[in-house]
N, C-alpha and C positions, 0 to 999 in steps of 0.2 A: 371731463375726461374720466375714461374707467378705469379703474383700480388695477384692471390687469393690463394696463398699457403703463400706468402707474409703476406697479413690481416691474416690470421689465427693463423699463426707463432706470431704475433704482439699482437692478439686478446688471444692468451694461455697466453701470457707473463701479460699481462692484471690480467687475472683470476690468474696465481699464487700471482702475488705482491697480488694482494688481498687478497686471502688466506693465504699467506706466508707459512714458511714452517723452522723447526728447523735449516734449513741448513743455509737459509736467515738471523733469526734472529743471528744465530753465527758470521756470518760475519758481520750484522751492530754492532754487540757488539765489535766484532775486529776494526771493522772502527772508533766508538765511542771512544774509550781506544788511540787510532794513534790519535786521530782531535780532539782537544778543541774545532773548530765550531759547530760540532753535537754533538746534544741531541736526545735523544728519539723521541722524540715529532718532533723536525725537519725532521728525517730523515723519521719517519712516514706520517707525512707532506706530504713530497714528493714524495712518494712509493705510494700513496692515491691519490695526483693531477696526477700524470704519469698514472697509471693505468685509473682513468676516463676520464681523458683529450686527452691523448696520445694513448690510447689503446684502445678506447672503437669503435667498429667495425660501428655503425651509423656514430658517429665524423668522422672515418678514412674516410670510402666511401665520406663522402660529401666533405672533405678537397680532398682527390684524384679527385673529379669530375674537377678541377680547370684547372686540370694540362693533359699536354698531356703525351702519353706512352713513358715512357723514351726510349732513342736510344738505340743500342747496343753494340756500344763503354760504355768504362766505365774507369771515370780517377780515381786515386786512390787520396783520400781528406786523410790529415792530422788532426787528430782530436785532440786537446792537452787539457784536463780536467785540470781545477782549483777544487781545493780543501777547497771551499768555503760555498759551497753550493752541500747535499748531490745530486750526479746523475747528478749533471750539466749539461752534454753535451749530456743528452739522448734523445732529440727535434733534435738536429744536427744529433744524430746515426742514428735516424728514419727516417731523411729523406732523407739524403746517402744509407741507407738499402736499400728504398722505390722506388727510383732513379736508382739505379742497379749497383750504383758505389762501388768502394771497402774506405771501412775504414781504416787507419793506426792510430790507438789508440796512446795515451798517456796520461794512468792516473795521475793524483793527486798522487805525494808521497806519498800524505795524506790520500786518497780514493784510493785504489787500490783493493780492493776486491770484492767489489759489482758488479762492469761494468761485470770484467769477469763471473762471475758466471752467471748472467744474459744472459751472449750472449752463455752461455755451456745450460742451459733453452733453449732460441728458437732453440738453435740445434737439441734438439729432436724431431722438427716439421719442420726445415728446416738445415739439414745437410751441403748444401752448405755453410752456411753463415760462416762457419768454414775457406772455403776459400774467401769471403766475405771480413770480419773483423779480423784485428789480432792486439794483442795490442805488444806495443814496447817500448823500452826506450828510444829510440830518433828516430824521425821522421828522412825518408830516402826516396826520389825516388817517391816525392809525385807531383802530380797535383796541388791540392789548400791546403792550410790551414784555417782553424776556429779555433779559441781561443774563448775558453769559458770563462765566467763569468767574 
């Protein structure tokens, strides 16, 4: 997949957190209700720095100017989300997505609805990442691991 269906994919995702969207706020109120850690306010928080910071299509380009084009081999990284902090591991997703490698998820007990929904979002704009990313309940058959938070 090219880099510039990549940013695009990256850069929707952007404009919807921003906008949100009745579907969004069910599931952060699902998330809310599951996790003493989030509140309103935090989880908005985070939806707001992601969106600017993470997704905003100048940022991305200049951050990508750094790096070379990723190869074409692709190992699969194990992702494992705490459930600490809303969206935790969404800095690590991007830059596995970005990179060409695949994802193997695993959310937060705690946080498990947001991530998906989110990666069901860029699939309307980038279909493969379906085979990309998939989340799981225990890591299996991975390359590297990150542990979030």
């Amino acid at each position: 997949m090219s880099t510039d269906i990549k940013l695009h994919t990256l850069c929707q995702l952007g404009n919807y957190l921003t906008q949100g969207s009745d579907k969004l706020h069910a599931l952060i109120t699902r998330s809310q209700l599951q996790n003493p850690w989030f509140d309103s306010k935090s989880y908005h928080l985070a939806i707001r720095n992601i969106a600017e910071n993470y997704l905003d299509k100048a940022k991305l380009v200049a951050w990508l100017k750094a790096y070379k084009t990723p190869a074409e081999s692709s190992k699969t990284i194990g992702l494992v989300m705490a459930g600490n902090v809303p969206l935790v591991g969404m800095h690590d997703l991007i830059c596995i997505y970005l990179s060409g490698h695949k994802a193997q998820i695993k959310c937060s007990s705690k946080d498990p609805y947001v991530m998906p929904h989110l990666i069901e979002r860029m699939a309307q704009n980038d279909p493969d990442i379906l085979s990309q990313i998939t989340f799981v309940d225990r890591l299996d058959q991975y390359d590297a691991v990150i542990a979030t938070g």
